[in-house]
C-alpha positions, 0 to 999 in steps of 0.5 A: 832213825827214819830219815837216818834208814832213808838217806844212807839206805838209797845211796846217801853218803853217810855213817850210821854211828852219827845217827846212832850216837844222836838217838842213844843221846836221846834216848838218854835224855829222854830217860832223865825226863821220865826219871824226873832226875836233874839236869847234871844227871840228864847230862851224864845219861846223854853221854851214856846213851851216846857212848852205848850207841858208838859202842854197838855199832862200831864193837868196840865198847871202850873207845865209844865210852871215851868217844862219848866223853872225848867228843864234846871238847875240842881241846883235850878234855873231858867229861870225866864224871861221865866216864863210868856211867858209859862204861856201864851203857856201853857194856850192856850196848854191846852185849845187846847188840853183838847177841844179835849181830854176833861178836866180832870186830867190825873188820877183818884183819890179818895180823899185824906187827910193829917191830920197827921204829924206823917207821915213826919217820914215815908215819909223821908224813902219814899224820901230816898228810891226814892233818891237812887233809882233816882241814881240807875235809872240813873245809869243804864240807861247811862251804857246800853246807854254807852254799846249801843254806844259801839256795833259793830253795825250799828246804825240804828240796835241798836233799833232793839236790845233794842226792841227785849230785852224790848219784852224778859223782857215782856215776861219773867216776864209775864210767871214768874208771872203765879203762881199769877194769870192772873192779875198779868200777865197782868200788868207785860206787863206795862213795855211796852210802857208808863204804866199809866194804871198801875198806875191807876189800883195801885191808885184805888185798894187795894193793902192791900188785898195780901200784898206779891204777890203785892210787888212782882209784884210792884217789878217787874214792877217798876225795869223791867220798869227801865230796859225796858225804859233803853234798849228803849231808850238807844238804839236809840229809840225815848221817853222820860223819864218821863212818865217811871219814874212817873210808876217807882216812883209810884210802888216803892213808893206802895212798901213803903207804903205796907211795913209800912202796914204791920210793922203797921198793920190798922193804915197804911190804904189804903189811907196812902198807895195811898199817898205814891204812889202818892208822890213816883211818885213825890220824885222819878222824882224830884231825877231824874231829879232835878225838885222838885217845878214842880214835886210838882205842878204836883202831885197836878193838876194830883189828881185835889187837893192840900190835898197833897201839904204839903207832896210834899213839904217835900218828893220832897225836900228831895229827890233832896237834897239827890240826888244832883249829879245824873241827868237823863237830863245830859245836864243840866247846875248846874246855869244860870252862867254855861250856854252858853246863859247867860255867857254875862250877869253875866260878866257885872254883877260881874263887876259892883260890884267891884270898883277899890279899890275892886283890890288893891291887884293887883294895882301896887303902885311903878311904875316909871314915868317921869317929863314933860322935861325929855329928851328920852335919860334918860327915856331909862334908867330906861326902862330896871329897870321896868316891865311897859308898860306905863309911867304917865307924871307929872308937876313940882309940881308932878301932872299927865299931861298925859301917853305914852307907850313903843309903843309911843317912837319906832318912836324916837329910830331909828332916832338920832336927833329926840332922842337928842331933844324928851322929855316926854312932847312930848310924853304924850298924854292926858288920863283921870285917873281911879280913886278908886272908878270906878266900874271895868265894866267902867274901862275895856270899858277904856282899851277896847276903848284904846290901853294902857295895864296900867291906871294911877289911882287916888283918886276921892278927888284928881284926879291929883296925882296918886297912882298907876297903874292898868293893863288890865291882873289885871282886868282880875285877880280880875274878875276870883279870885271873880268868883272862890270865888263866884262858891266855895262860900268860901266868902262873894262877895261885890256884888251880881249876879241877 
């Protein structure tokens, strides 16, 4: 919280809804430490607090909530037991906050409609634009991270450095943009800090009135924003970049706007130009941070109205699926099958879908086996002919009797007499068979519990005549083919994953 206050306190280009995510986070989990609770309900109170604190912050308690369950994944999942949890948190959030602050959206903006589908054609030039600007965005700032991390420098000097060229940034454009007035100069300094003061002044003004000086300073905010939060942050400074990206995507998406005003003429009116704003903010973060069902949300309860909900929808799907590799959050996982935290729960899943037949490809059908009164002496002979570990016993009318390994004959090997008189039915013990229709989640217990590499299998319908055996390494190799598959999606899974 500290150094969060100190950087975008003194001109840091930076969002206080980063910082504010990170402390709810852990505070989260702080409070499954004192609670003593597990570490899947420390996980659920981490994205509660994190939700709660977008929540406040941004007033608007549904889209934190699924923020907090959107944005850990880069694909489109989420962490849906989550889900009601920070619900809960973030209710209480902004309650909290908004007795304080008072309530109210955290822009003022005047009404807005969307009553021409016309509009979705210059809106997937919008999404495009805010797609490639999310890549350019994100790619500039890892590359100043990266040179950062590159200095000869002490690392508690690298922010001073990206402080004292956030400030030469400010200060140029500020002398740069003389010729176009004070105002300008004072709005060119909305690369400093969080700059939402910007985007009100872009919501409620009309920006038709001097097209070219505004796309000119529209120009420069947003890229020197991009610039300046690059160099804060990638520094060492302490903000988060979403804030940044809501000024950036918001004076590009005027930008936008403005241009089709002018192909145009007054059919593209001011609110048509208020609207690309808006939902440059929106297209623009979700490309970025691949977020686009919360961003949508947010957009919404930022106006305080749903008129643009339709228009979010198409601009924020398009832009994150246009932008599908870039992330600015590059800890994120692609799905909850990638995550740490969640690894344990599809492995029992996979299994469950597949059944032993499901590994016929790897079942071993020849397998050698021995009759109840074969003597030792003769099983050591076709010991050298067989890759098997493990050897079913049957009667004499060709039904399993039991199984023994390479293991169970050692202590007769070197010990002559007992090797004269040792038959199978000595060595067999009594194990239950697998059979074609056990699930592989079962059949790995068995061998988990068991000490044989190889199980006899059988046909539910006749359970004592064997038809082959499966080994452990065959399990694994069905397990690991399906999982391939299911990550490529290159067939179609006999099961599914929840």
């Amino acid at each position: 919280m500290i150094s969060s206050a100190l950087t975008i306190g003194t001109g840091g280009s930076g969002g206080r809804e980063g910082p504010i995510a990170q402390i709810g986070a852990g505070f989260g989990s702080y409070l499954a430490t004192i609670l003593k609770l597990s570490n899947s309900d420390r996980r659920v109170l981490t994205v509660a607090g994190l939700g709660a604190g977008i929540a406040a912050i941004f007033h608007a308690p549904l889209a934190g909530a699924i923020f907090a369950i959107e944005v850990l994944y880069r694909e489109p999942d989420f962490e849906a037991e989550s889900l009601l949890p920070a619900f809960i948190a973030s209710t209480v959030a902004y309650c909290v906050f908004c007795l304080a602050f008072g309530f109210k959206t955290l822009f003022l903006v005047q009404a807005m409609t969307f009553d021409n589908p016309l509009l979705l054609l210059p809106l997937t030039v919008l999404a495009g634009v805010m797609a490639m600007a999310g890549i350019s965005y994100v790619k500039g700032f890892y590359g100043i991270h990266n040179l950062f991390k590159k200095l000869n420098l002490p690392n508690a000097l690298k922010p001073a450095v990206g402080a004292f060229l956030t400030g030469a940034i400010a200060i140029g454009l500020y002398f740069g943009l003389a010729s176009f007035g004070e105002d300008a100069q004072h709005h060119s300094l909305s690369v400093l800090s969080f700059g939402y003061g910007f985007l009100q002044y872009i919501l409620t003004s009309d920006l038709s009135h001097n097209v070219t000086g505004m796309i000119v300073l529209l120009l420069c905010v947003g890229i020197g924003k991009a610039l300046t939060t690059s160099l804060t942050i990638g520094s060492g400074g302490s903000g988060g970049v979403f804030g940044p990206s809501m000024v950036i995507g918001g004076a590009l998406g005027a930008v936008v706007g403005l241009c089709f005003h002018m192909l145009l003429g007054d059919s593209f009116s001011t609110n048509e130009i208020r609207m690309f704003v808006i939902l440059g903010m929106a297209g623009f973060f979700a490309a970025a941070a691949k977020t686009p069902v919360s961003t949508l949300i947010m957009v919404s309860e930022l106006t305080g109205s749903y008129t643009l909900l339709l228009p979010s929808m198409w601009v924020c799907s398009i832009a994150y699926l246009l932008n599908r590799k870039t992330s600015i959050y590059i800890e994120q996982v692609s799905t909850r099958l990638e995550s740490p935290a969640h690894r344990g729960d599809f492995i029992i899943d996979i299994l469950e879908g597949l059944t032993v037949r499901d590994a016929m490809g790897q079942l071993t059908r020849d397998f050698v086996s021995a009759s109840l009164d074969m003597p030792l002496k003769e099983m050591s002979r076709f010991f050298t002919d067989t890759r098997q570990s493990c050897f079913p016993v049957l009667d004499r009318e060709g039904k399993y009797y039991g199984l023994f390994s390479l293991n169970d004959i050692r202590q007769f090997l070197y010990d002559s007499p007992l090797a004269e008189l040792a038959v199978a039915h000595d060595l067999a013990q009594t194990y239950e068979p697998i059979s074609l229709q056990m699930n592989l989640s079962d059949a790995m217990s068995l061998f988990a519990k068991g000490t044989f590499e190889e199980l006899p299998v059988v046909d539910s319908n006749d359970p004592e005549k064997i038809l082959g055996l499966l080994r452990r390494q065959d399990l694994i190799s069905t397990y690991s083919a399906q999982l391939l598959a299911m990550r490529s999606d290159d067939v179609e899974l006999p099961y599914t994953v929840s």
